[in-house]
C-alpha positions in Angstrom: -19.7 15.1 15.1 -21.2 13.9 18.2 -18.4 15.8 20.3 -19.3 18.7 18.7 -23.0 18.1 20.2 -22.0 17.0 23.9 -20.1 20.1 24.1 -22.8 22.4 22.8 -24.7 20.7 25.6 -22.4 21.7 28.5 -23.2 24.7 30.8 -21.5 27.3 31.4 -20.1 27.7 35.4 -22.5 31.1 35.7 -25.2 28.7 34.6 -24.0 25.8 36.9 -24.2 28.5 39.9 -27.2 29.6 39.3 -28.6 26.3 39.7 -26.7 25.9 42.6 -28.4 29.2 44.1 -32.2 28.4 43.0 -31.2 24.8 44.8 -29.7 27.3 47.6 -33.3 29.1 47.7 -35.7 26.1 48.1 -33.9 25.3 51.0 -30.8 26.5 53.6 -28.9 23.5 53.0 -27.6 21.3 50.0 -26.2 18.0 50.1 -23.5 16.7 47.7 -26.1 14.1 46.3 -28.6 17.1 45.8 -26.2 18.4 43.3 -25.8 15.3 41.7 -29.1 14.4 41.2 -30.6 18.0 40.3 -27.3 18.8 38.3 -26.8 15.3 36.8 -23.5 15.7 37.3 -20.6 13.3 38.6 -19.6 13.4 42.6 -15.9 14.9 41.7 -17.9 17.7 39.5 -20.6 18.3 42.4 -17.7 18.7 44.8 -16.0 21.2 42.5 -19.3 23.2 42.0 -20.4 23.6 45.6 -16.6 24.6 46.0 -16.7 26.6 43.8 -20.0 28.0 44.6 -18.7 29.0 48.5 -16.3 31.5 46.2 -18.6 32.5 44.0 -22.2 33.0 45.7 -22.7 35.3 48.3 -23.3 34.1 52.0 -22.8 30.6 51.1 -20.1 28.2 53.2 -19.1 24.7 51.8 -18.7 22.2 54.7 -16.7 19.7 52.6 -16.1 17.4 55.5 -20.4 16.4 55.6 -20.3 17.8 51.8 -23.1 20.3 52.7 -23.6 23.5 51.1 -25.1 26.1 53.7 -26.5 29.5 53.2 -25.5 31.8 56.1 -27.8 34.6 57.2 -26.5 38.2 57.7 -24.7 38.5 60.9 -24.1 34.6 61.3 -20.0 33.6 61.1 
């Protein structure tokens, strides 16, 4: 029974994004330990999410080599 409980506890990726984005909103740019501390979520699933998050969230660029996640203002490239 207890695996039915952790997985009723998991978030969905729409959910995970949207945390992502109100982290995104507070400030311009989010670390990789920002996400796993806010998200409580491992380093390989904080890499997949802000990945994941440069496809999925508008004017948002994943620098994986500092493991930031930017938000880029209209007109920037």
């Amino acid at each position: 029974m207890s695996w039915m409980m952790s997985k009723s506890r998991r978030l969905s990726m729409e959910q995970r994004m949207q945390q992502i984005a109100s982290l995104l909103n507070k400030k311009d740019e989010v670390t990789l330990e920002d996400v796993i501390r806010e998200l409580k979520v491992s380093i390989t699933w904080a890499k997949r999410l802000m990945k994941a998050a440069e496809v999925l969230l508008p004017n948002v660029i994943y620098d994986d080599v500092n493991g930031v996640l930017k938000r880029v203002k209209e007109g920037e490239s």
